[in-house]
C-alpha positions in Angstrom: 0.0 0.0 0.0 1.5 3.2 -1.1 1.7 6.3 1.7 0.8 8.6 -1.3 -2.0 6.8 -1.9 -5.2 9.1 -3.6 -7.8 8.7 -1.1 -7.6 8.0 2.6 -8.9 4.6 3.5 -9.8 2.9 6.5 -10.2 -0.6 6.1 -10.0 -4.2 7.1 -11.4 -3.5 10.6 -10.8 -6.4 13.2 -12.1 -6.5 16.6 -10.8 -8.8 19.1 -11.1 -10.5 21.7 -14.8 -10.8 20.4 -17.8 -10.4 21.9 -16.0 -8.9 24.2 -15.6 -9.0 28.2 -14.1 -6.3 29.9 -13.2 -7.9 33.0 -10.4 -10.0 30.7 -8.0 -7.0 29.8 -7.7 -4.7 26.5 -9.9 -4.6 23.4 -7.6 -4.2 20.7 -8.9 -3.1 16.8 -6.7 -3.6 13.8 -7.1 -1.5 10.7 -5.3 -0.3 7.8 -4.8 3.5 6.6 -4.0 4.0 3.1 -2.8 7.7 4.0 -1.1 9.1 6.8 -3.4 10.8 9.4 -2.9 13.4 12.3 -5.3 11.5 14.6 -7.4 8.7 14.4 -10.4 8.2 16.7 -13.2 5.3 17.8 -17.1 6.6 17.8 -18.9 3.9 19.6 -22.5 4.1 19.1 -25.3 2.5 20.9 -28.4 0.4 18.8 -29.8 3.9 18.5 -27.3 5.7 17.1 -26.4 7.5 20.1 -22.9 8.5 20.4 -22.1 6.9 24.1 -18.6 7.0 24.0 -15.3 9.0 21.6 -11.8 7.3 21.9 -8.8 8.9 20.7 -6.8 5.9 19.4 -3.3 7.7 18.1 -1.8 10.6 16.9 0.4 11.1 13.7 0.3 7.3 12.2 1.5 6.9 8.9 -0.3 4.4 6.2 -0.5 0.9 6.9 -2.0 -1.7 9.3 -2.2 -0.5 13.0 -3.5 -2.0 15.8 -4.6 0.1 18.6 -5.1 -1.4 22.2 -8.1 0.3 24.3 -8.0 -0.5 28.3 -10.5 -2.3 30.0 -11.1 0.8 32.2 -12.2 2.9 29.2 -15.0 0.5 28.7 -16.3 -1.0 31.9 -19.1 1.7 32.4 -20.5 -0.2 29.0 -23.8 -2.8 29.7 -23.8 -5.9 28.2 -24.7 -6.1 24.9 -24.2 -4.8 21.4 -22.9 -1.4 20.2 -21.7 -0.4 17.1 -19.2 1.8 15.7 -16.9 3.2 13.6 -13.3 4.2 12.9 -12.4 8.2 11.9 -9.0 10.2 11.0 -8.6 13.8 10.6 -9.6 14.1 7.1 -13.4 12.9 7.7 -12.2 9.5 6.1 -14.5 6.9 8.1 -14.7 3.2 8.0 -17.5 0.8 7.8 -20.1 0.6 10.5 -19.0 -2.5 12.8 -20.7 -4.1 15.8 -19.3 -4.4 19.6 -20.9 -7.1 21.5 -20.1 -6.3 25.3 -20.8 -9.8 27.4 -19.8 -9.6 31.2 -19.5 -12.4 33.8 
């Protein structure tokens, strides 16, 4: 993937450990940029489409795959079940809507 690519892209979104259970440690979400960005960020949404929660996930990346790690802590206040989100840079790029499924012991 070329860092002079035309159009920023994020793609090939992975989420895992998934569904995912807080109480276990960090979620980490893998994704690739096919431009470099100032700041990347996570908009997790609930089945409404309410924004619940925002999550800066780095600053300054340059093209490629990344995987960003998200502590437990950041996402305990969240009740079980599903949520959905997406992936945003600087540049108003966004990825395709995912789903977060939340499942606590």
């Amino acid at each position: 993937m070329p860092p002079d690519a035309d159009k920023q892209q994020i793609k090939d979104v992975l989420v895992y450990p998934h569904p995912y259970n807080p109480n276990d440690g960090m979620l980490r979400i893998r994704y690739t940029l096919t431009k470099r960005a100032k700041e990347v960020n996570l908009k997790i949404y609930s089945v409404s489409y309410r924004l619940v929660k925002e999550i800066k996930l780095s600053d300054d990346v340059y093209a490629g795959v990344k995987t960003a790690e998200i502590p437990a802590s950041r996402l305990k206040t969240f009740a079980c079940g599903t949520y959905y989100f997406v992936i945003r840079d600087d540049s108003g790029a966004v990825s395709k809507t995912d789903k977060l499924i939340i499942i606590k012991k």
